[in-house]
C-alpha positions in Angstrom: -32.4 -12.8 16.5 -36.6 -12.2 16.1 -36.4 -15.5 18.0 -34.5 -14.2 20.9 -36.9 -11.2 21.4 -40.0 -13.7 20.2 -39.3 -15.7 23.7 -37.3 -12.7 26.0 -39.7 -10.0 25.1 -42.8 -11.7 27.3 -40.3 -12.9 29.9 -39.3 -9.5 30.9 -42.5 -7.9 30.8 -43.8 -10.7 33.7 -40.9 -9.7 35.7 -41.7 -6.5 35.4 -45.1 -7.0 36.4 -44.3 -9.4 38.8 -41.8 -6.6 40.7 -44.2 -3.8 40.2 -47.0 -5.9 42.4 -44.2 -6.6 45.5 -45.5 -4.8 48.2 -42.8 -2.3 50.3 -42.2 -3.1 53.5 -43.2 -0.5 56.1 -40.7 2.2 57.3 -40.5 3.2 60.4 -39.4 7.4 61.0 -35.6 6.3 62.1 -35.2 4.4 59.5 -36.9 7.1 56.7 -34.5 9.8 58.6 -31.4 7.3 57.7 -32.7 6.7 54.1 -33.3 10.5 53.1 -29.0 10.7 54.3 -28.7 8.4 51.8 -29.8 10.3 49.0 -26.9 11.9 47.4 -28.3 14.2 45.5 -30.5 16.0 47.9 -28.1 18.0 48.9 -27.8 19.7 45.5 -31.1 19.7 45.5 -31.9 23.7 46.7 -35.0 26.1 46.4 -34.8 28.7 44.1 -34.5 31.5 47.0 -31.4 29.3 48.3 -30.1 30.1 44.6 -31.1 33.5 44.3 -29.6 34.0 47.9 -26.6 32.7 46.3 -26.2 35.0 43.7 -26.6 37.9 45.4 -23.6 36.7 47.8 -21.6 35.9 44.5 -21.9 39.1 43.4 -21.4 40.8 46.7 -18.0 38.9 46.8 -17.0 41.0 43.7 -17.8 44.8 45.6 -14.9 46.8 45.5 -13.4 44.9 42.5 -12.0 47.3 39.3 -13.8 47.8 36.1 -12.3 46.7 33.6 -13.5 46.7 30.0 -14.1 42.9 29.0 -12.8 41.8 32.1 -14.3 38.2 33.7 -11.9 37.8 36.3 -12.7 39.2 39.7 -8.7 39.3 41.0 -8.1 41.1 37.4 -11.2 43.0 37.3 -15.2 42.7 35.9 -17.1 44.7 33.3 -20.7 44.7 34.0 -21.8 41.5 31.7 -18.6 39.7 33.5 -19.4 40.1 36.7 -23.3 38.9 35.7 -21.5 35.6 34.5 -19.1 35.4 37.4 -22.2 35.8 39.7 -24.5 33.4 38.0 -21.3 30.8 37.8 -22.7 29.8 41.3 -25.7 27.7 40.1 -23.6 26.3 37.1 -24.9 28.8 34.6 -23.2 30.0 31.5 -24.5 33.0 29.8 -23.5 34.8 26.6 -20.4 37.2 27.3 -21.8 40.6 26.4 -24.6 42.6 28.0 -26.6 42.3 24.8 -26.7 38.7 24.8 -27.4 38.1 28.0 -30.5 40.3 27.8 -32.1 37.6 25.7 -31.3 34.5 28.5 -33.9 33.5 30.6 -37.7 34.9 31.1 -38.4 38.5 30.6 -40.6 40.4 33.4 -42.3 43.7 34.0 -40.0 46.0 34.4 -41.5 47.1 38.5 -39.6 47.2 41.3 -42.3 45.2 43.2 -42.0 42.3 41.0 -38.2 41.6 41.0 -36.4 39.3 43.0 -33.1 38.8 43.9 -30.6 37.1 41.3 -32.7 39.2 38.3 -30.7 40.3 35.5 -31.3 44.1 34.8 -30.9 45.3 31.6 -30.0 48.9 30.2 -29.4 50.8 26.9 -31.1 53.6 24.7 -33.3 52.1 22.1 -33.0 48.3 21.8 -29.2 48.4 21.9 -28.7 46.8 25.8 -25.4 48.3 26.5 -25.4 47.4 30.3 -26.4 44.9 32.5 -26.8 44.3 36.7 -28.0 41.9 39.4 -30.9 42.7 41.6 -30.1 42.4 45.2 -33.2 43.0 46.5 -34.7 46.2 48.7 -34.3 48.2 45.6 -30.7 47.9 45.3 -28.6 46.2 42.3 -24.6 45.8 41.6 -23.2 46.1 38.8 -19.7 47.1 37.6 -19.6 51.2 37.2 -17.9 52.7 34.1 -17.8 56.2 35.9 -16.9 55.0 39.7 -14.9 52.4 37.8 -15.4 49.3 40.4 -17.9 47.0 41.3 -20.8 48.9 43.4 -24.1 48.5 44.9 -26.9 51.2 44.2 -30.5 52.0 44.6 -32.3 51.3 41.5 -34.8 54.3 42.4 -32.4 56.8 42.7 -32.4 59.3 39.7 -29.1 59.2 37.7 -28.8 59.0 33.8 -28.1 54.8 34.4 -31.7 54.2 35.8 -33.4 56.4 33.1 -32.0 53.9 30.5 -33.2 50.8 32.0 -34.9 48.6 29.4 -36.0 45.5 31.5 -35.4 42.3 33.6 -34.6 38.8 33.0 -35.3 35.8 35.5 -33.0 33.0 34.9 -33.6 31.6 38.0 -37.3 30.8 38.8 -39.6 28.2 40.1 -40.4 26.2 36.9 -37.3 25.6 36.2 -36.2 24.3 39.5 -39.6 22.0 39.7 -38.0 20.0 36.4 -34.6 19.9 38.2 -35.7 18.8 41.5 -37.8 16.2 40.1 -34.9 15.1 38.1 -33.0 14.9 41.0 -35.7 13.0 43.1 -35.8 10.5 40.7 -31.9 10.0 40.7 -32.0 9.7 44.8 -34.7 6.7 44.3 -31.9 4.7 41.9 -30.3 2.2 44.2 
């Protein structure tokens, strides 16, 4: 066996050096536009306001549904930390089942209306139990799944009510960094023949 690899080991390393000095041939733009349809996995491939954009339309999908205690089925009904997972099912996400554990997923940031985005995960409780949880929509708003209007809603975030004087924080699970190590992931997959 040392053998084998005494007399393979050098022969693949000149063919790799020998492949890596080939010269591409030159592409012309029709032919570039017919490559890029070729790549299977661009289309996956989406910015992380396309997936933020998607959330918010997840969770939209879900107004009107009941609240139901534990519930992660929108036909059946959502509690609050359900409807977060059902939401966030869009981009392949799986997050802890209660509100408490999902307030630990993803990056924490300031708790200000100017720095949210859509697709944040809001967070709410009294101390440092998090009791309740919400999506940010975006223009102040959030949904989440009301215990006292018992269904799915959307609602301001500024308006005063005993819900927006408990909130605790915000967690991104969707942001740029994240998305650079995908789409580079996925870039290099489109380049495999």
């Amino acid at each position: 066996m040392p053998l084998l690899r005494r007399h393979c080991v050098p022969v693949l390393v000149a063919a790799c050096v020998a492949a890596s000095a080939v010269v591409a041939p030159t592409v012309s733009a029709q032919d570039a536009s017919t490559l890029e349809s070729r790549k299977p996995f661009a289309a996956f491939s989406a910015s992380a306001e396309k997936m933020r954009d998607s959330i918010v339309a997840k969770a939209r999908s879900s107004l009107g549904t009941r609240y139901k205690l534990g519930g992660s089925k929108p036909g059946v009904g959502l509690d609050c930390s359900g409807l977060v997972r059902y939401a966030m099912s869009v981009v392949d996400m799986v997050l802890p089942r209660t509100a408490q554990g999902q307030a630990k997923v993803g990056t924490e940031v300031p708790k200000d209306v100017a720095a949210l985005k859509p697709g944040d995960v809001l967070t709410f409780g009294r101390g440092k139990r998090i009791s309740h949880v919400g999506i940010y929509v975006g223009d102040g708003k959030m949904i989440h799944a009301s215990t006292s209007q018992r269904r799915v809603i959307e609602t301001p975030i500024t308006k005063r009510n005993p819900l927006i004087r408990q909130w605790q924080g915000v967690r991104r699970l969707v942001d740029s960094s994240t998305l650079a190590l995908r789409d580079s992931l996925l870039a290099m997959a489109d380049s495999l023949p």
